[in-house]
C-alpha positions in Angstrom: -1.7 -4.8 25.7 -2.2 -1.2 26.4 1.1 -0.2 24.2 -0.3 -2.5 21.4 -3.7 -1.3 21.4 -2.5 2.5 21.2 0.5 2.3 18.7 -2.1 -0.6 16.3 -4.7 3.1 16.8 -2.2 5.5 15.9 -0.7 3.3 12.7 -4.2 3.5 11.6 -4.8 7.2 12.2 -1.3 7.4 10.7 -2.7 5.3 7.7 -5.8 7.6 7.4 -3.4 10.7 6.4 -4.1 9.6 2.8 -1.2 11.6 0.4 -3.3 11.9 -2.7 -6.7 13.1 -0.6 -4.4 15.9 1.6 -2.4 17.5 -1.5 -5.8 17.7 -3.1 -7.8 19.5 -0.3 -5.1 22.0 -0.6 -5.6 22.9 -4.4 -9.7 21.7 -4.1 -9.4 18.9 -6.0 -10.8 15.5 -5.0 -9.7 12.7 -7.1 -12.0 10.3 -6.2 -14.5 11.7 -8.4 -12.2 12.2 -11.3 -10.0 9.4 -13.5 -11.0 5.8 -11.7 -12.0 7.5 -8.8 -9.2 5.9 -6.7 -7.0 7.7 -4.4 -3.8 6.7 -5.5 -0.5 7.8 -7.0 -1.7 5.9 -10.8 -4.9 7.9 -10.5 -3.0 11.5 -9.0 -0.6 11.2 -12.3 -3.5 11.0 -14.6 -5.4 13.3 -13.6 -3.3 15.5 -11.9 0.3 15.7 -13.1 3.4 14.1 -11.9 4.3 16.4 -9.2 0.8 15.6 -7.6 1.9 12.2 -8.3 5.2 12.5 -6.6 3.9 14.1 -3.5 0.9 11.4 -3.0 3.8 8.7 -3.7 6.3 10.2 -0.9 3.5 10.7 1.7 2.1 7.4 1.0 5.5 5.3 0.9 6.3 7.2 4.2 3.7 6.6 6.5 4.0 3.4 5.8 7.7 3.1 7.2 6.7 5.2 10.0 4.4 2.9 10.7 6.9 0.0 10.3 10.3 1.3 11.6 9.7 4.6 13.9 6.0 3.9 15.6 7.0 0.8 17.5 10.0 2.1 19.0 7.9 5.3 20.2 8.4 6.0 24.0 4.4 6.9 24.5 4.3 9.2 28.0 3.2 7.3 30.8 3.3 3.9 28.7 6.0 1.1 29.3 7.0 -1.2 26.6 5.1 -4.2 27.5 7.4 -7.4 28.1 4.6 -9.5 26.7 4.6 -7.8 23.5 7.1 -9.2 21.0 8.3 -6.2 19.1 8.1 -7.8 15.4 4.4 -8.3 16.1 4.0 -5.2 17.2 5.7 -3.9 14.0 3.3 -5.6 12.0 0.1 -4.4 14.0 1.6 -0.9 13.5 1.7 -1.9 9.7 -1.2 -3.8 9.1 -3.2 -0.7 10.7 -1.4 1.9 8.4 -2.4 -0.3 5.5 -5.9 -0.3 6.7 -5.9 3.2 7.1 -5.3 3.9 3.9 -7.5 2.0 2.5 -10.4 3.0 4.8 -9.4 6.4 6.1 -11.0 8.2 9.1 -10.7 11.7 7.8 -11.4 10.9 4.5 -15.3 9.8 4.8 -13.5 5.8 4.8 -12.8 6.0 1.2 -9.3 6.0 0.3 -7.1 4.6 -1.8 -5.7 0.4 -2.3 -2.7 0.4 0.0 0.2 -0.2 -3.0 2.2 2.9 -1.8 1.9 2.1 1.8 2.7 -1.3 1.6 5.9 -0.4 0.4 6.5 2.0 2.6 6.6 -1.3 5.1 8.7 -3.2 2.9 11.1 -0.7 3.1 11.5 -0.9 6.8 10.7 -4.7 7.3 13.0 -5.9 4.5 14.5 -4.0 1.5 14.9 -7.4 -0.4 11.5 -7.6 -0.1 10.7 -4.7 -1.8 12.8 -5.7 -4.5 11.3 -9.1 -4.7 7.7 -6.9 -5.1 8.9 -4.4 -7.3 10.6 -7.2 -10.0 7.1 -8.9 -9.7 5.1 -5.4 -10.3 7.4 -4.7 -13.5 7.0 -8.5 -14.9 2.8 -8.3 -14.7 3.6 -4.8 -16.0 5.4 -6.4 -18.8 3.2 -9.5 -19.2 -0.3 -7.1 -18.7 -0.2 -3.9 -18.3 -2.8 -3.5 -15.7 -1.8 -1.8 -12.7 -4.2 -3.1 -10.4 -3.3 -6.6 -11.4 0.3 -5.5 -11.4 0.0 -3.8 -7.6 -1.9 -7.2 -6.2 1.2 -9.9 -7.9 3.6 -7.7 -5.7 1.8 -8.1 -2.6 1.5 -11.4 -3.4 5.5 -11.7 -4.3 6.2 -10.2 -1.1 4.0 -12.8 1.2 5.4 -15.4 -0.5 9.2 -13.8 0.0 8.5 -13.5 3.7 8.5 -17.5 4.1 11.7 -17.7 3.1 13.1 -15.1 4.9 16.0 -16.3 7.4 15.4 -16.3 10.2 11.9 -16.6 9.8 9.2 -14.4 11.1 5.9 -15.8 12.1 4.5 -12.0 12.3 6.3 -10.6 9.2 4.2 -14.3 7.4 1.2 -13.1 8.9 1.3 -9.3 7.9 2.5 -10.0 4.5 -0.3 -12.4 3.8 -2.9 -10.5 5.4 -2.1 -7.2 3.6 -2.1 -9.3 0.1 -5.3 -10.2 0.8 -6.4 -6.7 2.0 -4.9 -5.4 -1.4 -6.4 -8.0 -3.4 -9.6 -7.0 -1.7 -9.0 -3.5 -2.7 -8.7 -4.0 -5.9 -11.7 -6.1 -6.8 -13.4 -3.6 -8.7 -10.3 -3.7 -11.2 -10.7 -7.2 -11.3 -14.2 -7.2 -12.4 -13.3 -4.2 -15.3 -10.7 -6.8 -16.2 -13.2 -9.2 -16.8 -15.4 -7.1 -18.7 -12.9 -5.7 -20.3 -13.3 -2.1 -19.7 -9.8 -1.9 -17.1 -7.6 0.8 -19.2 -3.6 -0.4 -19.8 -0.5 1.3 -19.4 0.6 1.2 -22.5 3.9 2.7 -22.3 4.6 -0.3 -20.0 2.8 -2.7 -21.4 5.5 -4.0 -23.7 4.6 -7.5 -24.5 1.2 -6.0 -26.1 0.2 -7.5 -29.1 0.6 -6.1 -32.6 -2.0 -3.8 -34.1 -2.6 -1.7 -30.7 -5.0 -3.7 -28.6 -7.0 -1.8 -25.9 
């Protein structure tokens, strides 16, 4: 349990190193109080330019398959791999608390950003057809909407109901998947609730099926 408990706290410190929140402490920026006020990679192109963007992106997408791929394997000095332990459920621990820590970061006063970025940072390192499961839903709400938010929330989605049919089947990867769709949803309420009053801005350029006329 030891090994669990200590690779679950350093996913989630690992998490906490939000992409978005670091790049802008170096040029004294914080995003959260500009565009949505989310710390994210939509939110980092809008108000800061793509290569802001790009760098929150890569940070974010990579802790995640640190999290996933490289912090279970970790030899930790003076701490045995526990026999006990399955090692896909430790995986998922590891990812589930990189998630998390994104979401609420330690060093970043708990306010971070909605976990898109990292998930798919775990997707990459749990199961690439996955990802492309997640991303094929994100472009379709893209398509269908144009609401990022809603768009980030039907991949997670996607992706927890890919894992049940992945062969062989994983109880843990099940469990993650579904828990971090519901973490995202969670996330994301506030979109939802612009949605509904209809004050959620669209992407437009990838908003395709919008109707004639230009709606909002």
């Amino acid at each position: 349990m030891l090994e669990l408990g200590l690779k679950t706290l350093i996913g989630y410190l690992l998490g906490s190193i939000v992409g978005a929140l670091v790049i802008g402490a170096f040029r004294g920026v914080d995003i959260r109080t500009m565009g949505s006020g989310n710390a994210g990679g939509t939110n980092a192109l809008r108000t800061q330019g793509f290569a802001f963007a790009a760098g929150t992106v890569v940070i974010d997408v990579g802790k995640g398959w640190l999290a996933a791929a490289w912090l279970p394997g970790l030899a930790l000095p003076g701490i045995r791999a526990d026999p006990a332990i399955a090692r896909d459920w430790l995986a998922a621990c590891c990812a589930a608390a990189a998630v998390t820590g994104h979401v609420w970061p330690l060093f970043f006063q708990f306010r971070g950003g909605k976990g898109g970025a990292t998930l798919a940072g775990t997707l990459i390192a749990f199961s690439p057809a996955l990802l492309v499961v997640a991303l094929a839903a994100w472009f379709a709400a893209m398509l269908l909407f144009g609401y990022v938010g809603l768009a980030t929330t039907v991949a997670a989605v996607a992706a927890a109901i890919g894992a049940t049919q992945l062969t062989p089947a994983s109880g843990a990867l099940i469990a993650y998947f579904l828990a971090v769709a519901a973490l995202v949803a969670f996330a994301h309420r506030g979109n939802f609730a612009r949605i509904r009053a209809g004050t959620e801005p669209r992407e437009k350029r990838l908003w395709l099926l919008k109707p004639r006329g230009g709606a909002r």
